[in-house]
Structures are given as C-alpha cells and as structure tokens.
C-alpha positions, 0 to 999 in steps of 0.5 A: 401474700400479696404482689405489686409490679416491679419498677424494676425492668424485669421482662420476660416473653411469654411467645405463643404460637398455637391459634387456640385462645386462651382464659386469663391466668390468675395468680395470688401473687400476680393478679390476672394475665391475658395470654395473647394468640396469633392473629390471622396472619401472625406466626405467634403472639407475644405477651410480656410479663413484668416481675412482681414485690411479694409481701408474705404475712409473717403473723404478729404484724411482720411481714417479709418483702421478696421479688418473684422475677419475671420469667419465673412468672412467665415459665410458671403461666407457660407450664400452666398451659401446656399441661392444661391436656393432661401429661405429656401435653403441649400447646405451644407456648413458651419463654422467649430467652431474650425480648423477641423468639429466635428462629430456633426457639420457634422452630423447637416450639413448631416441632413440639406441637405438632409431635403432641398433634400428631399423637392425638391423632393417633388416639382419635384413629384407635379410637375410630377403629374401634368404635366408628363413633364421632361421639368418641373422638375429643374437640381437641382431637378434631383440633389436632387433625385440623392444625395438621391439615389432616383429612380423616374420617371422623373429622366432621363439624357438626351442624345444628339443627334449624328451624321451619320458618313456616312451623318452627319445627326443628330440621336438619341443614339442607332439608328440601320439604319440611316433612311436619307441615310441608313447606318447601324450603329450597325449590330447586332441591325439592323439584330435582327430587318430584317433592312438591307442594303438599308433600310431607315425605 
C-alpha cells in the first residue's frame, strides 16, 4: 500500500505539550512525521498533519485508490505516543479539534498528564520504601518527579566519573587529591582537609 498527500486542505493539529522529544513517526501509508515539542518558553508545539491518497495492490495489476484523512492520520501518531509507556500511559499529546488548541483542550491535556505523573511517582515512592535503591527507580519516574517540581529522595542526576588530568585515572566529580598518583586537583578542597602534596588517602 502506498500514499501520496492530498491537494485537498485536509489538516489536523497534532498539539503537544510535554517537553519530551519525540523520534519521527513512520507509517507505510504516510511515510515520516516530525512530532515537534514545546521549546524553551512555548506551552506546546503544534505539528500539522495533511490527509494522504492510499493505493491498495488488489493483485492482478488492480488497484484500489482510497483517502485516509488527516485526523485519522493525526489520532493514530497521538495514540501512538501516548501509549508508548504501557497501558494507561499519557504523554501529552493530542488532536486539536480545530487549526489552534482551546484553552479547555489544554487545560484536559495538563490535567491528564500530570494525573499519569503523579501515578509514577507513586510507583517510584513504593519502589523507594521498599528497596532505597535508585538503580530501581525508572528515567521516566525521575522525569515525572521533575515535570511536577517534586523533591524526593531518589531523585538524583547521576554524575559520570572523570579523568585524572595528571594520570588519567577515572575519579569521582569533586575529588580534592587524586588518590592513584597524587595530584591535587582543587587547592582549596585539599588545604580545607590537610591534603597536600604527596597525599595519596
């Protein structure tokens, strides 16, 4: 089956409001979609979607021309997205019913996405409670914790080791002495603890 685009005005809004950045969407019918996300400063994005001609191979040389509209187009990318995270899961985006989202349709949007925030977060506390291990607690749970501006305990950004510029030794962020060959790497650190030249501890 393939598709080409309509010349027909047929446009829906697909309205995004999740900061989350999406890969494009491909469809045999339609080929590829960029999903755009808000940027810094934007309450959402909008992405327009154009109705497509879709030839079915009948076998025998026929062939059967029929349109898919565009918000059929549109609600299929939408659905996609939103179930991207398993059952129950909402990520914000959704079909404008005209050119431009009503102050409703975002506020239903808003309410909806941050009612599937919140349930992640009540996960991530379970999960919390029960193990105090970070390693058990999801990306998209520590991104649910950040879009509702929630400080909790395992909500920590993870910071990658470093390298000794001395020895190339792989260190901690934040390390005073380097404790393989010795280098200080922050004078003020290492004086505020006695560590000095030749300290290896």
């Amino acid at each position: 089956m393939r598709c080409a685009v309509s010349g027909q005005k047929d446009v829906a809004v697909l309205v995004n409001i999740s900061t989350q950045k999406w890969p494009p969407r491909h469809r045999t019918y339609f080929g590829s979609l960029d999903v755009r996300s808000p940027q810094d400063g934007e309450a959402f994005a909008l992405t327009p979607v154009r109705s497509c001609k879709a030839m079915m191979d009948l076998g025998d040389k026929r062939t059967m021309e029929f349109p898919i509209s565009a918000r059929e187009i549109a609600e299929d990318i939408a659905r996609e997205i939103n179930s991207d995270s398993g059952e129950g899961s909402y990520h914000g985006v959704f079909v404008a019913a005209g050119s431009e989202p009503t102050q409703i349709e975002l506020a239903e949007a808003r309410r909806k996405l941050d009612e599937f925030h919140r349930r992640l977060v009540a996960v991530a506390d379970l999960e919390w409670e029960r193990s105090h291990n970070p390693m058990f607690i999801t990306d998209l749970e520590r991104r649910a914790a950040r879009e509702l501006k929630l400080e909790k305990p395992w909500l920590y950004d993870p910071k990658p080791a470093t390298e000794c510029p001395a020895c190339a030794e792989r260190i901690k962020p934040g390390v005073a002495v380097c404790k393989a060959c010795g280098a200080i790497l922050d004078k003020e650190k290492a004086a505020q603890f006695g560590l000095g030249l030749g300290e290896t501890k």
